[in-house]
C-alpha positions in Angstrom: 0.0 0.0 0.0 2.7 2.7 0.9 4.3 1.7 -2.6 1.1 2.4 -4.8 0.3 5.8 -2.8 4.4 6.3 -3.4 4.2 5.9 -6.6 1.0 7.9 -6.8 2.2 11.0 -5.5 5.1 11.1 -7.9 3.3 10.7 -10.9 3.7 13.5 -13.1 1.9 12.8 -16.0 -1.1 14.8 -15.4 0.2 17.9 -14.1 1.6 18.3 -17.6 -1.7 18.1 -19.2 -2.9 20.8 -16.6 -0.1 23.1 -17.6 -1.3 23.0 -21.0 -4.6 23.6 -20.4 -4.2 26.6 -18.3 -1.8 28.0 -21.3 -4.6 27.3 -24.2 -7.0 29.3 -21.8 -4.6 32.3 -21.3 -3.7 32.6 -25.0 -7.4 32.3 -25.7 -8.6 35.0 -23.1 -5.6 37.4 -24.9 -7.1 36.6 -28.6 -10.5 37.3 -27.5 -9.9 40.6 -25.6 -7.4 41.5 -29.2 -10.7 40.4 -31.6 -12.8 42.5 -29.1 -11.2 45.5 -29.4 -10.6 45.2 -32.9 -14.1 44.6 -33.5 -15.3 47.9 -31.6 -12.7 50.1 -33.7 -14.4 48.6 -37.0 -17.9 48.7 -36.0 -16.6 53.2 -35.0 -15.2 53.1 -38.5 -17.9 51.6 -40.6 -20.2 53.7 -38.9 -18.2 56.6 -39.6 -18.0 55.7 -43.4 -22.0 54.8 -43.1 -22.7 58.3 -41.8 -20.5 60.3 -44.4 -21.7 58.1 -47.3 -25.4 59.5 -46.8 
């Protein structure tokens, strides 16, 4: 028994998979805040063009 629980808290394996995780979820909270504030400059430019167009 102290062998197996040993051997379980050395086991590495899945804190690797965790460290990935957490780094796909910062890089994707990054891109969405960079596509969010693009999206607001476009959306104050095309309705900028829209207005001056008419």
């Amino acid at each position: 028994m102290r062998g197996l629980i040993s051997r379980f808290l050395n086991d590495q394996s899945g804190a690797t998979a965790i460290e990935y995780c957490l780094i796909a979820t910062g890089l994707s909270i990054v891109i969405l805040a960079a596509v969010n504030g693009v999206g607001t400059t476009l959306s104050a430019k095309f309705t900028s063009v829209n207005a001056s167009l008419q």
